[in-house]
C-alpha positions as CSV (number, residue, x, y, z in Angstrom):
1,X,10.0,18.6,-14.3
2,X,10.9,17.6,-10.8
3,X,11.7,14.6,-8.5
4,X,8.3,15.7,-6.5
5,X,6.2,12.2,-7.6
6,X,2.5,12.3,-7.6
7,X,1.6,10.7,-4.6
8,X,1.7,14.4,-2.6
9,X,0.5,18.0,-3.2
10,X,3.7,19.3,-4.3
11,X,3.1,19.0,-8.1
12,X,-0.7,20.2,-7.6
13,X,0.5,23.3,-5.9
14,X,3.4,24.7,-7.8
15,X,0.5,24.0,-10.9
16,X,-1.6,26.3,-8.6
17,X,0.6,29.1,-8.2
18,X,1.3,29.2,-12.0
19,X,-2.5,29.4,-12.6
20,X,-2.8,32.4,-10.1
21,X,-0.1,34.5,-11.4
22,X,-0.3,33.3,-15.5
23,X,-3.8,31.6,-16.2
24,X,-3.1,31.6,-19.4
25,X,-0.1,29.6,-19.7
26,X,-0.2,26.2,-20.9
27,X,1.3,23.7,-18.7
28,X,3.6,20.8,-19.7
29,X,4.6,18.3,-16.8
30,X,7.5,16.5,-18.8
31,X,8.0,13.7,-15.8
32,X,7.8,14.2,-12.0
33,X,9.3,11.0,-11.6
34,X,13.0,11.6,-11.5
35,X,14.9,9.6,-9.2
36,X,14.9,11.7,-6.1
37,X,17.9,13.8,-5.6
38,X,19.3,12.5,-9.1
39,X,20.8,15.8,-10.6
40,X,22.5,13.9,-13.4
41,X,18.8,12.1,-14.4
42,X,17.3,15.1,-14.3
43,X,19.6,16.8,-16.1
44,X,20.0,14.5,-19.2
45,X,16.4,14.2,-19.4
46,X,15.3,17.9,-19.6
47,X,18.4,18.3,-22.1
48,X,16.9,15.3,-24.1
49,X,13.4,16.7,-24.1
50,X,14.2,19.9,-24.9
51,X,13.9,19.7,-28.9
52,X,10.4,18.4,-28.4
53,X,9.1,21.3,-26.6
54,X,7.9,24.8,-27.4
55,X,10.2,27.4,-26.3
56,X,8.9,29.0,-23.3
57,X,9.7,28.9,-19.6
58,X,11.0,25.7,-18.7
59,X,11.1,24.8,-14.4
60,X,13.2,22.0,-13.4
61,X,13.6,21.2,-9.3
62,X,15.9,18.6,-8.8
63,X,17.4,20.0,-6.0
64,X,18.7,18.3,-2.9
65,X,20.6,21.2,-1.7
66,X,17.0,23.2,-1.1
67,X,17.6,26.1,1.7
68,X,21.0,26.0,2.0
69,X,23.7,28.4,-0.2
70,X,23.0,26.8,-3.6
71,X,21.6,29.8,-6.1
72,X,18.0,30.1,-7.7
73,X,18.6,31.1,-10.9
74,X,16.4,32.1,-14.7
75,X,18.6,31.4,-17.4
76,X,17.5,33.2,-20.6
77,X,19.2,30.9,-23.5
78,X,20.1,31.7,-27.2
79,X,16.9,30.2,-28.6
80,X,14.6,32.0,-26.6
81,X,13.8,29.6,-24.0
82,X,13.8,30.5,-19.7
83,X,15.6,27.9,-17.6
84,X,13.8,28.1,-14.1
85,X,15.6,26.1,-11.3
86,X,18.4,25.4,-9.0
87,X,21.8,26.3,-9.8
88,X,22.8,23.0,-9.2
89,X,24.0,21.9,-12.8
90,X,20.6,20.7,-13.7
91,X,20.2,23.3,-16.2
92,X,23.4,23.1,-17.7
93,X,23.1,20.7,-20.4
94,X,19.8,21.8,-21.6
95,X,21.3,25.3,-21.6
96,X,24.2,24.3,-23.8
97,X,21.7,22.7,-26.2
98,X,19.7,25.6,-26.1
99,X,22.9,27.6,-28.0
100,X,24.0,28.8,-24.7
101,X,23.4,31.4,-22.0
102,X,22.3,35.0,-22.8
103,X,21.9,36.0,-19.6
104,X,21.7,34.9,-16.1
105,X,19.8,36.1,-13.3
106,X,19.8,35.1,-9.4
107,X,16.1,34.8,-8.3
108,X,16.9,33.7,-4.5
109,X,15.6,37.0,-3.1
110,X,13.5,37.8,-6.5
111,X,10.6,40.2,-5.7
112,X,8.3,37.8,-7.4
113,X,9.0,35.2,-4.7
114,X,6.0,34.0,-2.7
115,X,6.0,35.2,1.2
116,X,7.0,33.5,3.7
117,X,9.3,31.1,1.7
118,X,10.0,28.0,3.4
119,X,13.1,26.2,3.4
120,X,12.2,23.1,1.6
121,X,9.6,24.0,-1.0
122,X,11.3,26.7,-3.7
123,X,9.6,24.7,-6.1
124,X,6.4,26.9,-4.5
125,X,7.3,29.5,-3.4
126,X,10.5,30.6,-6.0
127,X,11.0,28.9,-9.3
128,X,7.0,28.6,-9.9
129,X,6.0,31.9,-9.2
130,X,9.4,33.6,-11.3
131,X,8.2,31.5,-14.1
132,X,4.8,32.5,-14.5
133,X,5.7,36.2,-13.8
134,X,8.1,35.6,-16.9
135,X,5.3,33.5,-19.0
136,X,3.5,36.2,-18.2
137,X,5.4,39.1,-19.5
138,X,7.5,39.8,-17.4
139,X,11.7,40.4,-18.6
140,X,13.6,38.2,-17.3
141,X,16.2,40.8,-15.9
142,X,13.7,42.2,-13.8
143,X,13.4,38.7,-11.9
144,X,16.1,38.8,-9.6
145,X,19.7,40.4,-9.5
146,X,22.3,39.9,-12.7
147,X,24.8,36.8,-12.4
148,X,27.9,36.0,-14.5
149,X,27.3,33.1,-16.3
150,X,30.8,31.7,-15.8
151,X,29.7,31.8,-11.9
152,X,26.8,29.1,-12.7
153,X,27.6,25.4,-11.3
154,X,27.9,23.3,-14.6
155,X,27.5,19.6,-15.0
156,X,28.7,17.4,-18.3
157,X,27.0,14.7,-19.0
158,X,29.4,11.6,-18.6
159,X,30.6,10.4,-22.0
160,X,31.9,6.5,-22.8
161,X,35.0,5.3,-23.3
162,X,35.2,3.6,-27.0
163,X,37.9,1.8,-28.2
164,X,37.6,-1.2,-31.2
165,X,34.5,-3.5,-30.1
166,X,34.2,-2.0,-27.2
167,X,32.1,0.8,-25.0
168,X,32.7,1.7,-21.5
169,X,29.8,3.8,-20.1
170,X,28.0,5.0,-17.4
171,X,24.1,4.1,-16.2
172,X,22.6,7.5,-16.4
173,X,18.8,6.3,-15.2
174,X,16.7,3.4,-15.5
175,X,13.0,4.0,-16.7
176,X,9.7,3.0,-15.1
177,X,10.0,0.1,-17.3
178,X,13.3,-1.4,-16.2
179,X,15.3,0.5,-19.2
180,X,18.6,1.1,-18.5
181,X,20.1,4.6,-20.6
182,X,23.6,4.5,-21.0
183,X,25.9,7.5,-21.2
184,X,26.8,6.2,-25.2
185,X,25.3,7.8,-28.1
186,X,24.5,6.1,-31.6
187,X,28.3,6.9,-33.1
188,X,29.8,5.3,-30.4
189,X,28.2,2.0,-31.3
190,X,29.6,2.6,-34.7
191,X,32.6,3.4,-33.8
192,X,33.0,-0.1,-31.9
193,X,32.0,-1.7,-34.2
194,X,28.7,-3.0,-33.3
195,X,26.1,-4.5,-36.0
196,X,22.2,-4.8,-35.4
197,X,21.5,-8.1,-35.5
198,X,24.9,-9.4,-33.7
199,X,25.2,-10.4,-30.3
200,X,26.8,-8.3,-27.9
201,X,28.1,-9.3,-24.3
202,X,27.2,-6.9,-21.0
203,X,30.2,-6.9,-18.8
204,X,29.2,-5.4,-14.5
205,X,31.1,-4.6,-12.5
206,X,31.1,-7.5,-10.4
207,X,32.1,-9.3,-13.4
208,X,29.0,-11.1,-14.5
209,X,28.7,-11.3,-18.4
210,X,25.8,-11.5,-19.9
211,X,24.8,-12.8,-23.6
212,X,22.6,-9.8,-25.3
213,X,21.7,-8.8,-29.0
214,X,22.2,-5.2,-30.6
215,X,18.4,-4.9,-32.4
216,X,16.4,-2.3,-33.1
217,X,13.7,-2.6,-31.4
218,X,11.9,-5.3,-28.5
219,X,9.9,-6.9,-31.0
220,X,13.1,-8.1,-32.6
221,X,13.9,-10.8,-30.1
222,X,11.6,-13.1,-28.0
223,X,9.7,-12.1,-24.7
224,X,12.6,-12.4,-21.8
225,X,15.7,-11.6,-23.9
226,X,18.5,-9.3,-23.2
227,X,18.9,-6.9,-25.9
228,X,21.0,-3.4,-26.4
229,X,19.6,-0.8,-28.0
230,X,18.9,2.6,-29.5
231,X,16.9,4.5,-27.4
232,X,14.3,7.5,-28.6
233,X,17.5,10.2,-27.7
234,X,19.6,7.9,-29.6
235,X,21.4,6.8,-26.6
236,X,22.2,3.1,-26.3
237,X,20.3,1.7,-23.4
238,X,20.0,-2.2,-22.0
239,X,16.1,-4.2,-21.5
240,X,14.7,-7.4,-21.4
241,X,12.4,-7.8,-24.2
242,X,8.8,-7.7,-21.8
243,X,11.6,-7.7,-18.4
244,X,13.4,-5.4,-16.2
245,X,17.2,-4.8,-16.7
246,X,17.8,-2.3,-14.0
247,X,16.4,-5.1,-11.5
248,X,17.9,-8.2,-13.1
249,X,20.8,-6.9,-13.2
250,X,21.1,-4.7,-10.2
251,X,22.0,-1.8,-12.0
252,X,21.4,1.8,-11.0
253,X,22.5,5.4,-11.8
254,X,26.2,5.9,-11.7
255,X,27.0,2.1,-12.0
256,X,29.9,1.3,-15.0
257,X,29.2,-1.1,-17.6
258,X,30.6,-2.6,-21.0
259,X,29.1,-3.2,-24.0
260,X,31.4,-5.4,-26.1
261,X,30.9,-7.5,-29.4
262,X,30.6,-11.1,-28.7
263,X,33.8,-13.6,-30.0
């Protein structure tokens, strides 16, 4: 998983260097579409993914702070799964799901590292070679140097504010589709009271309201209609039915917004 895109070689290299060193393994891109430089995105999306996938070696670059003092680190978790990336919070959260950290290790000078290493391209020369040695075989404690876990950079992943018909919450990402995930999970809707089938209002924060309706599902509502929903990681998340919320609404990662039941 990275913020890479497809457009350039980055994705097609760091594939190559796994195929040198493992040719065995079995590749999984999960998305190379996170928004660039979006931590948080990243973060909540490899978390999300994680009980979908086989446990194996998992690399995530996210990782704006490339070649300066931020850690490269393999996390092995309590479930058997590597964490290959920056130690920049974006492995946190699947960590935690994962049942924790077993043990840590710093790969910034690993022996496994590709020669020269540039500055901007880890994803190459660090975190894709590590993880193939390590899908190879290869222990995870000979990777790199030991590192206390409670050293690592941890991020939470924002959580709403609920009171009675009410939910304050964060825009963690918006999809290719115009989907906008909020940071409020299927018992906060309950606890707000919200009903499927009722309409809902969508306070911004420069005070537009909008009319909506808590459904299940797009095909609920006509083509053009704002709806909440349940997302597939049981998140609530805001679309027009056949639309784009994020650009309708101008809303973007970080922005506030609250879902309310209508008078």
């Amino acid at each position: 998983m990275s913020d890479y895109g497809l457009a350039d070689e980055f994705v097609g290299i760091c594939h190559g260097v796994i195929a040198t060193i493992c040719p065995e393994a079995r590749v999984i891109d999960l998305s190379h579409g996170i928004p660039r430089h979006d931590v948080l995105a990243g973060a909540a999306i490899l978390a999300g993914a994680l009980p979908y996938l086989p446990a194996g070696v998992h690399i995530a670059v996210v990782d704006p702070g490339v070649g300066g003092r931020r850690r490269a680190v393999a996390l092995r978790v309590a479930d058997g799964r590597v964490l290959v990336g920056p130690d920049n919070g974006l492995l946190w959260p699947a960590a935690q799901r994962g049942g924790g950290i077993v043990e840590a290790i710093e790969i910034s000078l690993s022996p496994l590292r590709l020669e020269p290493v540039s500055a901007t391209f880890h994803g190459r020369d660090i975190f894709a070679p590590v993880g193939a040695h390590i899908a190879a075989g290869r222990p995870v404690a000979e990777t790199g140097t030991p590192l206390d876990p409670g050293e690592l950079v941890t991020l939470e992943l924002p959580e709403a504010q609920v009171e009675a018909g009410r939910i304050l919450a964060q825009v963690i990402y918006a999809d290719r589709f115009g989907n906008v995930q909020l940071a409020a999970t299927h018992a906060d809707a309950e606890q707000a009271g919200l009903r499927l089938g009722r309409e809902v209002e969508v306070r911004l924060a420069s005070r537009e309201v909008h009319t909506a309706r808590f459904v299940r599902t797009f095909a609920d509502v006509k083509s053009g209609q704002l709806i909440v929903y349940e997302d597939a990681t049981r998140r609530l998340a805001i679309a027009f039915s056949h639309g784009n919320a994020a650009g309708r609404l101008r809303l973007s990662a970080g922005d506030e917004v609250i879902v309310a039941v209508a008078p």
